[in-house]
C-alpha positions in Angstrom: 0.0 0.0 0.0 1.1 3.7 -0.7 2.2 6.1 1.6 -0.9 7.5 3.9 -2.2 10.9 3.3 -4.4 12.1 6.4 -3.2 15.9 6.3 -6.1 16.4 4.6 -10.0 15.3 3.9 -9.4 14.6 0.3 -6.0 12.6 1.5 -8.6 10.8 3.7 -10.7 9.6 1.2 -8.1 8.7 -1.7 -6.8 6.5 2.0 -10.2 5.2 2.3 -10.2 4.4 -1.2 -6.8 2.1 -1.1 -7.6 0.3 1.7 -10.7 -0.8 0.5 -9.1 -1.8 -2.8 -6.4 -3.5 -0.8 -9.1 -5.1 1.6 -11.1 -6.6 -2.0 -8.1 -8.3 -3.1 -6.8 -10.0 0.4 -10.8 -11.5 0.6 -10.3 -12.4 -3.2 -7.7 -14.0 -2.4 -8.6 -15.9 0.4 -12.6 -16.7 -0.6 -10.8 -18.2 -3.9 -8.0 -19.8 -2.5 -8.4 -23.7 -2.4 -6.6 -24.0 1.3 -8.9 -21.4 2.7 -12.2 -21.1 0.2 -15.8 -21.7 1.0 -17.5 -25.0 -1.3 -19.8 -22.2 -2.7 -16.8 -20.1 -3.7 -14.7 -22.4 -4.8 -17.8 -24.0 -7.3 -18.7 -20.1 -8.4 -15.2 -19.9 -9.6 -15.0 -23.6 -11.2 -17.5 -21.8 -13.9 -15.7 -18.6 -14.6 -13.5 -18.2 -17.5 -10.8 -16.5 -15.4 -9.0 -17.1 -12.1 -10.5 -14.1 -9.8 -7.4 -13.8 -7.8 -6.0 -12.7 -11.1 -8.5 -10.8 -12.4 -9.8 -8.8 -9.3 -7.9 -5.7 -8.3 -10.0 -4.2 -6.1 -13.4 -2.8 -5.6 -14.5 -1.7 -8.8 -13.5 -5.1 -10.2 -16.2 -7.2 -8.3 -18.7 -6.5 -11.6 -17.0 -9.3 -13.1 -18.8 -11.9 -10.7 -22.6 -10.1 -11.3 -24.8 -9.4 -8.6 -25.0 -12.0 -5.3 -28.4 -13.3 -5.3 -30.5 -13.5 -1.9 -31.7 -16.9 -3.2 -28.4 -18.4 -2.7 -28.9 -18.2 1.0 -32.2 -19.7 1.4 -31.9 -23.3 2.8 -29.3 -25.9 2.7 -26.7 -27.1 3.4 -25.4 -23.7 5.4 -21.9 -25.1 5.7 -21.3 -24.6 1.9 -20.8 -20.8 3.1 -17.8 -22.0 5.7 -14.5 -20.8 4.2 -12.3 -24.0 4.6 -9.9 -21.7 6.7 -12.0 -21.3 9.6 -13.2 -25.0 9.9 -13.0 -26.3 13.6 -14.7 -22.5 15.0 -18.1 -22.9 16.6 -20.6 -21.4 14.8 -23.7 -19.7 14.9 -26.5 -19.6 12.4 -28.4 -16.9 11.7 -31.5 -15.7 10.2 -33.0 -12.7 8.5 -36.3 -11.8 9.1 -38.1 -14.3 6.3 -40.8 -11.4 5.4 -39.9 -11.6 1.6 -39.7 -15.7 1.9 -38.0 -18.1 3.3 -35.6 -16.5 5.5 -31.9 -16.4 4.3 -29.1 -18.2 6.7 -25.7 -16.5 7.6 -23.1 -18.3 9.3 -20.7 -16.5 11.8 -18.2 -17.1 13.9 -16.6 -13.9 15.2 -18.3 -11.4 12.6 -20.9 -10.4 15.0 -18.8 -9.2 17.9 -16.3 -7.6 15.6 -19.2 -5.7 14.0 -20.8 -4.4 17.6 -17.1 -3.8 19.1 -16.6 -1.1 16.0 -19.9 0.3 16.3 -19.0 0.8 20.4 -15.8 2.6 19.0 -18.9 5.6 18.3 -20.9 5.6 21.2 -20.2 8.1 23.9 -19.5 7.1 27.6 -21.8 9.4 28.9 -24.9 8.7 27.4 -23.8 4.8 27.3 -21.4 4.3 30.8 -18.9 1.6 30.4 -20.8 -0.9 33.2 -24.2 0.4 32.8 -26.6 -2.4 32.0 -28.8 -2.9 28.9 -32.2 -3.7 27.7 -32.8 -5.0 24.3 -36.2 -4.6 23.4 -36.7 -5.9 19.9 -36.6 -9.4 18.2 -35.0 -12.4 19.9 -35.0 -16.0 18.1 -32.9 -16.9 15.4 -31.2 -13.3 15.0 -27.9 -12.0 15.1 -29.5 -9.4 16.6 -30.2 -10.5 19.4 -26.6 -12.2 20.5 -24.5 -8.9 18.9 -26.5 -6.9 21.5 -25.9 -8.9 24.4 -22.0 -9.0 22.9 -22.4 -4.8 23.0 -23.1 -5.0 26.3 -20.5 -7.3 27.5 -17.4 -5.5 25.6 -18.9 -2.1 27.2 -18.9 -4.2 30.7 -22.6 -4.3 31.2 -25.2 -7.3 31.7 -28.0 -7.1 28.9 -31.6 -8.1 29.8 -34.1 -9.4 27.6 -37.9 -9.9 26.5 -39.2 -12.3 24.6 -40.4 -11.1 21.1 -41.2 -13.0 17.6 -41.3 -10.9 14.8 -42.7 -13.1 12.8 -46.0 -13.8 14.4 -46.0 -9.8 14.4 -45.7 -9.9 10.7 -48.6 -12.7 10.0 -50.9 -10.7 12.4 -50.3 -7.8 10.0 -50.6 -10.0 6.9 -54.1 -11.2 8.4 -55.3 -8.0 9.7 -55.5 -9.4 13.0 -55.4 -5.6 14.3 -56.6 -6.7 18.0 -54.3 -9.3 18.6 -51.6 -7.1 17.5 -52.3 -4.7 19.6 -52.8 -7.4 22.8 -49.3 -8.4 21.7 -47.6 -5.1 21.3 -49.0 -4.7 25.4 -47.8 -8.0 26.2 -43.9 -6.8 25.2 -43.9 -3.5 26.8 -44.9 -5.1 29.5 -42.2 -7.3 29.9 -39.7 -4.8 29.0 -41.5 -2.2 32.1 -40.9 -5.2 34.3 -37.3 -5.2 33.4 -36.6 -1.7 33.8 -38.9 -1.4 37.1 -36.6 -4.4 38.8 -33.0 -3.0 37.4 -32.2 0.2 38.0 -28.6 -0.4 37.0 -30.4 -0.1 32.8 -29.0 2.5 31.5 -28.8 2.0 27.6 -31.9 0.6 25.7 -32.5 -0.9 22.1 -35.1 -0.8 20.7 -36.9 -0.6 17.1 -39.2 3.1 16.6 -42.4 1.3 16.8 -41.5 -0.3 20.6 -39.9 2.8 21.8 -43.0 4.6 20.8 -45.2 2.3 23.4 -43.1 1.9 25.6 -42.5 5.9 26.1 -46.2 6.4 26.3 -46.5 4.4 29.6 -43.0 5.6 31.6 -40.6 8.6 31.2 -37.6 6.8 30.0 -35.2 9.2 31.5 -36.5 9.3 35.0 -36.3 5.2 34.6 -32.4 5.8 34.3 -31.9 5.4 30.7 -29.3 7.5 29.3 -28.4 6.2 25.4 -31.3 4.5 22.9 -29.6 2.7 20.3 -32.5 2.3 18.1 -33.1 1.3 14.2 -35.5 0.2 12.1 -37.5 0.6 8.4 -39.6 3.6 10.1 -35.9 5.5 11.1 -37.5 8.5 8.8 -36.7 11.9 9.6 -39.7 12.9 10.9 -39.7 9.6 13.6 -36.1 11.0 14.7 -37.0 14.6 15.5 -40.0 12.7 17.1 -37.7 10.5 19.3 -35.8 13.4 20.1 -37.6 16.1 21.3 -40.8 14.0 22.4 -39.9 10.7 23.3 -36.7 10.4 24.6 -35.7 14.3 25.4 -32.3 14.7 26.8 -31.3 11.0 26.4 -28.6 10.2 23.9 -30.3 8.7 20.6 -28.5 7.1 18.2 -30.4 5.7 15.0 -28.7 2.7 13.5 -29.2 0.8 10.1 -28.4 -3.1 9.8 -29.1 -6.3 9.2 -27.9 -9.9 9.2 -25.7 -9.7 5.8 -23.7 -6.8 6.2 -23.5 -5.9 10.0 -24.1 -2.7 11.3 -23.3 1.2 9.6 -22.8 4.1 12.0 -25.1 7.6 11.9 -23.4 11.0 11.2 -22.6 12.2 14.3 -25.9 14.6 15.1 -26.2 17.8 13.8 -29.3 20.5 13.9 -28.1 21.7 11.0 -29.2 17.9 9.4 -32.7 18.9 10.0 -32.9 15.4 11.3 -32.4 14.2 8.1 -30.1 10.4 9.2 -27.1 9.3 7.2 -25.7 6.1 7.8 -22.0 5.1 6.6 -21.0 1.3 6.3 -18.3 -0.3 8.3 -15.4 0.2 5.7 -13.8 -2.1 4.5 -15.6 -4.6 5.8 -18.8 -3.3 4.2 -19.5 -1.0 1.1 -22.5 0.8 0.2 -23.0 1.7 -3.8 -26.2 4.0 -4.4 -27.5 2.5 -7.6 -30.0 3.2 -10.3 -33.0 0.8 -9.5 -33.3 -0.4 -13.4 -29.4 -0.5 -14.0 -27.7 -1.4 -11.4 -24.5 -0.8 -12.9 -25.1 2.2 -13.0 -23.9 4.3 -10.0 -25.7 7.7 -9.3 -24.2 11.0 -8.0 -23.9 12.4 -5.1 -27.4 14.0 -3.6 -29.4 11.5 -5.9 -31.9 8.8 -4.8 -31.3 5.6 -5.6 -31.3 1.2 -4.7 -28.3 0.1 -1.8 -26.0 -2.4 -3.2 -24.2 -3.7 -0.6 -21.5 -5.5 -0.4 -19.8 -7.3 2.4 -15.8 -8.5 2.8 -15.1 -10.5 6.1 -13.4 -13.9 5.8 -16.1 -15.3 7.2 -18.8 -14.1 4.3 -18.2 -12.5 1.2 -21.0 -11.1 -0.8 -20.5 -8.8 -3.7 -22.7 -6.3 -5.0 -25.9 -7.5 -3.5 -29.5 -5.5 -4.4 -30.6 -4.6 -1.2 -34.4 -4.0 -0.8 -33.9 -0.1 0.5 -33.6 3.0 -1.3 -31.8 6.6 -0.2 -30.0 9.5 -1.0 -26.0 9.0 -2.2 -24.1 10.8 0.7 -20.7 12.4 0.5 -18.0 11.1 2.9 -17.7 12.8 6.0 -15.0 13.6 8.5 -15.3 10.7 10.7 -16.3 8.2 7.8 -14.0 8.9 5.1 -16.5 7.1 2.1 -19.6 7.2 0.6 -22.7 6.6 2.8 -26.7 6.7 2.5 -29.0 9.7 3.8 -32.6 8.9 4.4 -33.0 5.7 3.7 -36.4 3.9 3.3 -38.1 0.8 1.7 -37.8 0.7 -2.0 -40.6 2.2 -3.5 -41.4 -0.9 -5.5 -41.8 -3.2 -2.4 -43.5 -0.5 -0.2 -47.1 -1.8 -0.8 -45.9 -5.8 -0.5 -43.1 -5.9 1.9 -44.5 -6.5 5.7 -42.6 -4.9 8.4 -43.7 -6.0 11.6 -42.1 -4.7 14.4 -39.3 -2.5 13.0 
């Protein structure tokens, strides 16, 4: 790699740049390699024309394997994702939400905790006290969620506390109109989590999705409770919900919006600025993650700066590698920032296609 140039924001970003180039070809390298490969990887490359570790010289160069399709990851067997170099690691298995389908299976080893330890690099110490305790109110099961929250808690030397909560039945009581039950159910979760709060008053930092911390908000003053930081994200993260959390919900607590799932990990907000009109932008964990803002009907083709357009992610661990992958959100291509070096994603929001078939449950 060249010689680093941090003296300024533009040296920054040409920085940013290399590294991530530098980053592609080391997971090339070892998702292709037969020593360290996955079964999957190792078959995708038995019907390429060319060697990828040859071809591949960094980011820009992923085009020449298409577009990583969210079928691949729906059923069995899971272990054709495990990269031959990590055999003998205990794993976990975990799911995404199943709302478009059958849900899609990601295997981790250490991805999770790496993930959550960056993402505590950007939370402050005041609103989230190293050995204050934590209560994750959102969905438990067969999430990475769930675990990487509990891990968040533990590297920032707090206990986390639970509820028990199933997206998925949220999402077939909104499929079936089942309005009433929904709502009995939505009780039956705050409840839990007032429970929690009212028997621990060592909780200081909550997660939560914006729909929960909405009920839960209307039946206790969070900060009197004792919380100090909400980590909160989900598809209804608009704008208009975050000047909601702020100056009505949660006033004078430290609120930080988050965007994530179970392929790429977890992208950090712009630090918070009134000058933002509350407008959110969320920047990806480079290198291990990439966002590319994309036109929706070519997805080759990347937009500029300030224009709307489809999230292709892609994500670069050695544990899973996943190029150029059409997620189902939309937003707003963001310029690189101080802290985050590279491009990132300002108000994000379902894609406009799916809006009217894509159940959100919870989130």
């Amino acid at each position: 790699m060249g010689t680093a140039n941090t003296t300024t924001f533009d040296g920054k970003v040409a920085d940013a740049r290399r590294c991530l180039d530098e980053h592609v070809r080391e997971m090339v390298a070892w998702h292709f390699s037969p020593e360290t490969g996955s079964p999957f990887w190792l078959e995708f490359a038995g019907r390429l024309d060319f060697d990828p570790r040859e071809k591949i010289g960094g980011y820009d160069d992923l085009k020449l394997l298409g577009h990583f399709q969210d079928e691949w990851l729906r059923g069995g067997p899971v272990r054709r994702w495990l990269p031959k170099g990590l055999e003998g690691k205990p794993l976990y298995a975990f799911e995404t939400g199943g709302s478009t389908g059958l849900p899609k299976t990601r295997l981790n080893a250490e991805d999770f905790q790496t993930d959550y330890e960056m993402f505590s690099d950007n939370l402050s110490d005041e609103g989230f006290p190293r050995g204050g305790d934590w209560l994750m109110l959102g969905p438990t099961g067969p999430r990475r969620l769930r675990l990487s929250i509990e891990h968040l808690a533990q590297h920032r030397d707090g206990v986390c506390f639970f509820v028990d909560l199933d997206p998925r039945w949220v999402n077939r009581l909104v499929k079936d109109r089942r309005y009433r039950e929904l709502d009995a159910y939505k009780e039956h979760v705050t409840d839990q989590a007032l429970k929690v709060l009212r028997g621990h008053d060592t909780i200081r930092c909550l997660f939560t999705t914006p729909k929960l911390l909405e009920a839960l908000a209307e039946k206790i003053s969070l900060a009197k409770t004792g919380i100090t930081g909400i980590f909160c994200g989900g598809t209804e993260m608009t704008a208009q919900f975050h000047r909601f959390a702020r100056e009505e919900l949660a006033p004078g607590i430290d609120f930080v919006p988050t965007y994530g799932n179970t392929l790429m990990g977890l992208a950090c907000p712009k630090p918070y600025d009134p000058a933002d009109g509350y407008a959110i932008t969320y920047y990806p964990p480079a290198p291990r993650a990439v966002f590319e803002i994309v036109q929706p009907d070519d997805p080759d083709v990347t937009v500029a700066h300030g224009e709307v357009g489809r999230v292709m992610l892609t994500t670069l661990t050695r544990e899973f590698f996943m190029p150029r992958f059409l997620e189902r959100d939309e937003g707003e291509r963001a310029e690189p920032c101080e802290r985050f070096p590279w491009d990132g994603v300002r108000d994000l929001r379902l894609l406009s296609s799916l809006q009217s078939s894509v159940v959100v449950g919870v989130y």
